[in-house]
ZAMARGU-4260 file (C-alpha; in steps of 0.2 Angstrom, whole numbers, plus 5000, padded with zeros to 4 digits):
<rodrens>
0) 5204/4880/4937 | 5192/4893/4946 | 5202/4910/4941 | 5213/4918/4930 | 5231/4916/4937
5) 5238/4931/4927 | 5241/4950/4930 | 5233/4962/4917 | 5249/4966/4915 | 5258/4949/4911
10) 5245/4945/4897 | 5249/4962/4893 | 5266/4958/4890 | 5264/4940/4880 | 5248/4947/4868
15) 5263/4963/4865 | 5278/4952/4862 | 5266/4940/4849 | 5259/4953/4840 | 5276/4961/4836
20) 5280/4943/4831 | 5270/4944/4816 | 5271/4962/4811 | 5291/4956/4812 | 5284/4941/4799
25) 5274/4953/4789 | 5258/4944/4795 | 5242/4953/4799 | 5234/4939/4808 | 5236/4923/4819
30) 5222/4909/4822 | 5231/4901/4837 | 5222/4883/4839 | 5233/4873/4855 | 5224/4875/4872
35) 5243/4878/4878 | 5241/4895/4867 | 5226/4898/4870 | 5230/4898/4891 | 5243/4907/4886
40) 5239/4924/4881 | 5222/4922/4890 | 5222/4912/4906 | 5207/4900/4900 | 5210/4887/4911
45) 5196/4873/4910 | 5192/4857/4904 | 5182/4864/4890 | 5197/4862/4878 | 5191/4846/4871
50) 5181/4855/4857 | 5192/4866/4846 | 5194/4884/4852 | 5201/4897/4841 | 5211/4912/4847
55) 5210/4926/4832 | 5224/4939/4837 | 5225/4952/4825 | 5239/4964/4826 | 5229/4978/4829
60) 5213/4978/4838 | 5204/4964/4849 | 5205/4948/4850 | 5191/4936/4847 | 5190/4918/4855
65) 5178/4907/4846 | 5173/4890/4854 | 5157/4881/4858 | 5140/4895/4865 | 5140/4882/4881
70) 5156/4892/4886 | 5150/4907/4889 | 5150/4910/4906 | 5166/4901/4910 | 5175/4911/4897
75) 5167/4928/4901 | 5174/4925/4920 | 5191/4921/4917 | 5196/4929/4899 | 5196/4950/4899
80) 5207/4953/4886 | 5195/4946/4871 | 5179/4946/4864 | 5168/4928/4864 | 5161/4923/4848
85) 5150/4907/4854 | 5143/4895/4839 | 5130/4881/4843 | 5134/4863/4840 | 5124/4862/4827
90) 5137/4874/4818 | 5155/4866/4814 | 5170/4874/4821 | 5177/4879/4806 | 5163/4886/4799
95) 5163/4899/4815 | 5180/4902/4814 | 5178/4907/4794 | 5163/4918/4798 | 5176/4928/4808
100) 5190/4928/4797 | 5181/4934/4784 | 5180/4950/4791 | 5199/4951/4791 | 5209/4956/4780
105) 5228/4952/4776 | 5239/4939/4778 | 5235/4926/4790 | 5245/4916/4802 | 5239/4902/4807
110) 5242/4889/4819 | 5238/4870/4810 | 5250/4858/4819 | 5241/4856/4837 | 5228/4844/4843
115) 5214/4857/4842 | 5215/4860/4823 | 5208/4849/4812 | 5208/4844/4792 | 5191/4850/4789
120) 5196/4866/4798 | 5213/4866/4787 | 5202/4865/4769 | 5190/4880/4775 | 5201/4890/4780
125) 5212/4888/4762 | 5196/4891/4753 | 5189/4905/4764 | 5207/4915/4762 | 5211/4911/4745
130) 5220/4922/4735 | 5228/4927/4753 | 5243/4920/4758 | 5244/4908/4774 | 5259/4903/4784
135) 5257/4888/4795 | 5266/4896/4812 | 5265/4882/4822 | 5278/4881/4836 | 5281/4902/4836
140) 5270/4904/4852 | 5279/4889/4858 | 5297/4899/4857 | 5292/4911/4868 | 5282/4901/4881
145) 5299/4894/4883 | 5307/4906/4893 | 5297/4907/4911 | 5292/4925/4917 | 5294/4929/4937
150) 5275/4926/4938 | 5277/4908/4929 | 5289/4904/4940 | 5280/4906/4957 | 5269/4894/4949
155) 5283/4883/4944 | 5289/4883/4962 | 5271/4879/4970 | 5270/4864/4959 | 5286/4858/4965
160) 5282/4859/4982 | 5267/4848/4977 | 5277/4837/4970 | 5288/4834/4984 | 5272/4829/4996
165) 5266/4819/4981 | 5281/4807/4981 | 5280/4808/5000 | 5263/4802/4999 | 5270/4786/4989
170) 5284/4785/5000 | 5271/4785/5016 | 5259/4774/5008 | 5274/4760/5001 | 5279/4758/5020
175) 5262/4754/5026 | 5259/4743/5015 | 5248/4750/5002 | 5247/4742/4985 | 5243/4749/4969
180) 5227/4758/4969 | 5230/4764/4987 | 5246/4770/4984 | 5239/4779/4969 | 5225/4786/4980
185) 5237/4794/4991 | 5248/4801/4980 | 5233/4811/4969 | 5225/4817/4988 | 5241/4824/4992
190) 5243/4833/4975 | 5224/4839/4976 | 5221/4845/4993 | 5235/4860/4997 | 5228/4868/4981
195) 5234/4858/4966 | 5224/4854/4952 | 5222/4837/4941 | 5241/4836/4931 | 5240/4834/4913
200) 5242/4817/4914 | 5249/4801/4928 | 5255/4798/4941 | 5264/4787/4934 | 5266/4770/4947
205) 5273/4755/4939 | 5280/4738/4951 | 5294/4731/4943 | 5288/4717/4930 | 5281/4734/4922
210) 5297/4745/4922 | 5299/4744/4902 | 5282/4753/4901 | 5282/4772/4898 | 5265/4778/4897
215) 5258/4767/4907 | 5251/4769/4929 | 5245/4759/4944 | 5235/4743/4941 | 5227/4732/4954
220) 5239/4721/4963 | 5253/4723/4978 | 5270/4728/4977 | 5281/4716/4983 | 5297/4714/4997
225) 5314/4714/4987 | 5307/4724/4972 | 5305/4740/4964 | 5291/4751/4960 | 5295/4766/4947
230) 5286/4785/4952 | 5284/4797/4942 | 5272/4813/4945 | 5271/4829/4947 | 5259/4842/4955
235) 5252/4857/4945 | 5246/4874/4950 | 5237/4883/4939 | 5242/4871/4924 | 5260/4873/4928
240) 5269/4857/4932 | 5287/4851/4938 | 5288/4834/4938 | 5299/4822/4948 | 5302/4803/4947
245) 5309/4790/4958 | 5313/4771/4958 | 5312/4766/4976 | 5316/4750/4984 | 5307/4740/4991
250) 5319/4732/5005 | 5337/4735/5003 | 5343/4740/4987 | 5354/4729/4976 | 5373/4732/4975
255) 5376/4732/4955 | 5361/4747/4958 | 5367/4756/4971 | 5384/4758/4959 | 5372/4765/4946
260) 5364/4775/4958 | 5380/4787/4961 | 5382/4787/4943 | 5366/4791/4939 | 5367/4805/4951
265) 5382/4812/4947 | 5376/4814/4929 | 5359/4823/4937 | 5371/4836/4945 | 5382/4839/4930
270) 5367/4842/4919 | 5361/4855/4932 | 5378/4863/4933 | 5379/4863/4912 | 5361/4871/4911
275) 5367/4887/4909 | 5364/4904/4897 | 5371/4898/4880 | 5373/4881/4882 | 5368/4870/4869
280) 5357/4855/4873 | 5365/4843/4863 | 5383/4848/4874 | 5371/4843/4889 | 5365/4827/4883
285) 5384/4822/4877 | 5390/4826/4895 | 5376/4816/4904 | 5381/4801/4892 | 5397/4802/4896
290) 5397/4797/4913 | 5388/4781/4907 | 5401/4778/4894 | 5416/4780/4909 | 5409/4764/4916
295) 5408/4754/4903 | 5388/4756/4897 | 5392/4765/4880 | 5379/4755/4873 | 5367/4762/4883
300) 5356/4777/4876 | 5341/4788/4877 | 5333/4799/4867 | 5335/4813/4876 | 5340/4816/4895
305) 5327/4829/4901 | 5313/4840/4889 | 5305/4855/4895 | 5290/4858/4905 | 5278/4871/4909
310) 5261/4872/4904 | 5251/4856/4901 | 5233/4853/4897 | 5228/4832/4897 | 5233/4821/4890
315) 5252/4828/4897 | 5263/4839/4904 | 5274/4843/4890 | 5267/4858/4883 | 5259/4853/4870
320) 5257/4836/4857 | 5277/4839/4855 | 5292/4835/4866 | 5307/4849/4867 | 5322/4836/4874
325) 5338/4838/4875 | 5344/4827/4864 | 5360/4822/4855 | 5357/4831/4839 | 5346/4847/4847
330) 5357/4863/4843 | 5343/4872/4854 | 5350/4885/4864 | 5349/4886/4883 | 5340/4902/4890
335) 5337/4909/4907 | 5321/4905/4913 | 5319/4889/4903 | 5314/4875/4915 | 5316/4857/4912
340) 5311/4840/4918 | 5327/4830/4920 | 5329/4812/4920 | 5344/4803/4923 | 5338/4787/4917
345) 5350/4773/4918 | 5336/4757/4918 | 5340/4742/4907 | 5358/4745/4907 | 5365/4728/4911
350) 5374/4735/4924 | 5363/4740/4937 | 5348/4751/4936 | 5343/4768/4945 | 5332/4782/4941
355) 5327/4802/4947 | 5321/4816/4940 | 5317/4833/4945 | 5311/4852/4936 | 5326/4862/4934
360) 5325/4880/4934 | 5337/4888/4923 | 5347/4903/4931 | 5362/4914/4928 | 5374/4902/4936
365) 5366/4885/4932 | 5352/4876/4935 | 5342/4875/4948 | 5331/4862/4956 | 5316/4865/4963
370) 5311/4849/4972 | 5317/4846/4989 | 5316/4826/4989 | 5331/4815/4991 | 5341/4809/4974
375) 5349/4795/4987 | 5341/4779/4983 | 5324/4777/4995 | 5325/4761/5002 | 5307/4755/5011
380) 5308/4744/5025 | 5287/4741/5025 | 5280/4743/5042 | 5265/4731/5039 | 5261/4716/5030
385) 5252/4719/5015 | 5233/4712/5013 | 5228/4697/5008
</rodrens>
């Protein structure tokens, strides 16, 4: 969050690729509203994105990014590819946005289904373009941030390695006896300090009486001998995540979970090997259910058994206020380049229970993972007694 992390040449390439986008869709102008956009085709990385910014991207011409005046200097330092239109807080949002527009002219793209666009925004910007059409593009920019460039990827790769010394972190911590809070404490110093920057949202920490929670992290008590505490993290360079997640044993592990344990991880691997150019995630989702149906858990299901990641801005890592999963009924086509968080979740089963996830690289021959920790179950012996 202190510099631009792309090449002239890679915004280049994406402002290029979006721009014949719309001349394809007969548009003359986009207003891109998501701060995953906005990153995107400009390398705006901060924490300002909390107030609406706009991204005007004419298909000829420059581009003009209009958010609050306060701004200035952080956008003049990392954005060289557009012009900064600053409005004071006395101004609404919308009302700067529609004093540029006006001097537009065309149809209009425009991006309305994102956190940064609002319905007062909405209704101005109908009123200032009326009689001109405009097509609500939501998602378009998203299609194309799907597929990772070299560059993305090396960001990809150094947020893994983060990862892996986060979830070491928790592994170290857990065996010295650390509870909640210091065990959370760890884990963020170790994504932070080799050059990582605050994720999009978690670390997610949970002991075992929490385990049905999914949004939910570290409270203030001690993990205790014969249970399990669920990890789920992920380091981010340069707002580019790869998340991993664990369920470690505290003591030895259960036998009924150490079953599910190689069936969960045989279902991880033949995802990966499935994650192919061409494949359709709704094929990858029925082969990871399939190994849960050949011992007996055909009951069991999940919504979808991996979604892809990338860029995140808080409040997650997603991409966005969306999920892209692959789920039972997703006819979406696997890519080269796409990268997704996969999670072989088998917790709540009734015959055992076992969970890891890693980022998966899509390549030419598979998938590939990027993090380097053990899928065997961790089994910590604690090397201290915990605190009173």
């Amino acid at each position: 969050m202190f510099a631009n992390p792309f090449s002239r040449q890679e915004l280049d390439r994406r402002v290029a690729g979006f721009r014949q986008l719309l001349v394809r869709k007969q548009l003359d102008f986009a207003v891109l509203s998501a701060p995953e956009n906005v990153f995107y085709l400009t390398g705006l990385d901060h924490w300002g994105y909390f107030a609406p910014h706009f991204l005007i991207v004419p298909v000829e011409g420059e581009m003009v990014l209009v958010t609050r005046a306060m701004e200035r200097v952080t956008i003049e330092t990392f954005v060289r590819n557009a012009r900064f239109s600053g409005h004071g807080d006395e101004t609404s949002p919308a009302a700067a946005l529609v004093a540029e527009i006006r001097t537009l002219s065309g149809r209009a793209g425009v991006e309305m289904n994102t956190a940064g666009f609002s319905y007062p925004t909405g209704r101005a910007l109908a009123e200032a373009l009326a009689p001109r059409e405009m097509t609500d593009i939501s998602g378009w920019l998203d299609w194309m941030r799907q597929v990772k460039s070299p560059e993305e990827q090396v960001l990809m790769r150094a947020a893994s390695r983060l990862s892996d010394r986060g979830m070491q972190a928790a592994i170290d911590a857990l065996g010295n006896g650390a509870g909640e809070s210091g065990t959370a404490a760890e884990v963020m110093a170790a994504l932070i300090r080799d050059g990582g920057s605050p994720p999009g949202f978690g670390p997610f920490i949970r002991p075992e009486h929490r385990l049905g929670e999914e949004h939910t992290t570290w409270g203030e008590g001690d993990y205790l001998e014969g249970s399990r505490v669920f990890i789920e993290l992920s380091g981010c360079v340069a707002r580019y995540h790869a998340p991993q997640g664990r369920l470690i044993q505290m003591g030895r592990i259960r036998d009924e979970d150490a079953r599910m344990a190689e069936t969960c991880r045989t279902a991880f691997d033949a995802v990966c090997e499935a994650l192919k150019p061409g494949a359709v995630a709704r094929d990858v989702y029925a082969l990871w259910q399939g190994h849960l149906d050949e011992i007996g858990c055909a009951h069991y299901r999940r919504h979808h058994c991996g979604y892809m990641v990338g860029i995140g801005f808080p409040p997650s890592w997603t991409g966005g206020n969306g999920v892209t999963g692959l789920r039972h009924d997703s006819g979406m086509e696997i890519r080269e380049g796409m990268a997704f968080h996969i999670l072989s979740w088998m917790m709540g089963t009734g015959r055992g229970d076992f969970f890891l996830s890693n980022t998966v690289l899509v390549g030419k021959a598979g998938g590939e993972v990027l993090s380097q920790t053990t899928n065997a179950p961790i089994e910590i012996e604690r090397a201290m007694a915990l605190s009173a």
